[in-house]
C-alpha positions, 0 to 999 in steps of 0.5 A: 136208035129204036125209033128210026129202024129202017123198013128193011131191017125191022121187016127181016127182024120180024121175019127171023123172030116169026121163024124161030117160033115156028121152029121152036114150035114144030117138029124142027131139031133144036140144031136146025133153029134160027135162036133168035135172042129176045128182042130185049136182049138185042136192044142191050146188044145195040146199047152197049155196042153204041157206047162202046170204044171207037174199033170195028165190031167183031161178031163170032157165030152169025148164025141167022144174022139177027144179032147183027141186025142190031149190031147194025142199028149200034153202028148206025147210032154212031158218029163214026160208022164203025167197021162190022165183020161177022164170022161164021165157020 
C-alpha cells in the first residue's frame, strides 16, 4: 500500500506537511495551522482502515484533507473500493 503511492497524493502529502512546519514555525495563530498528524500515524491510519469491515469511510473534520490522503490509499488497498465521505462544518 506504501509502496505504490501515487505521484499526485505523495506530491500533495509532502506539500501539507512542509506547510504545517512553516506554520507551526512562524508568526501563524495555532487556529490557522494545517495540523497535519505525523506520517506515522497516517500509515496507522491507513492500516487499520485497510482491515477494517467492508462500509463506506466517514471522516469528521477534514480540515486540510491530509488525513484522507491516507484514507485514500486504504481504499485503494481494498478488494472493493469503499465509498470515502468527509465532512467539514
Amino acid at each position: 500500500m506504501f509502496h505504490d503511492i501515487p505521484d499526485v497524493i505523495q506530491a500533495r502529502r509532502v506539500k501539507l506537511q512542509e506547510l504545517d512546519r512553516a506554520q507551526r514555525a512562524g508568526a501563524a495563530p495555532p487556529e490557522l495551522w494545517v495540523r497535519a498528524i505525523p506520517p506515522e500515524t497516517g500509515k496507522l491510519l491507513a492500516l487499520l482502515a485497510a482491515s477494517a469491515p467492508e462500509g463506506t469511510f466517514v471522516e469528521l473534520g477534514t480540515g486540510s484533507g491530509y488525513s484522507t490522503l491516507w484514507l485514500a490509499l486504504a481504499a485503494r488497498a481494498r478488494p472493493r473500493v469503499p465509498q470515502l465521505v468527509t465532512f467539514e462544518s
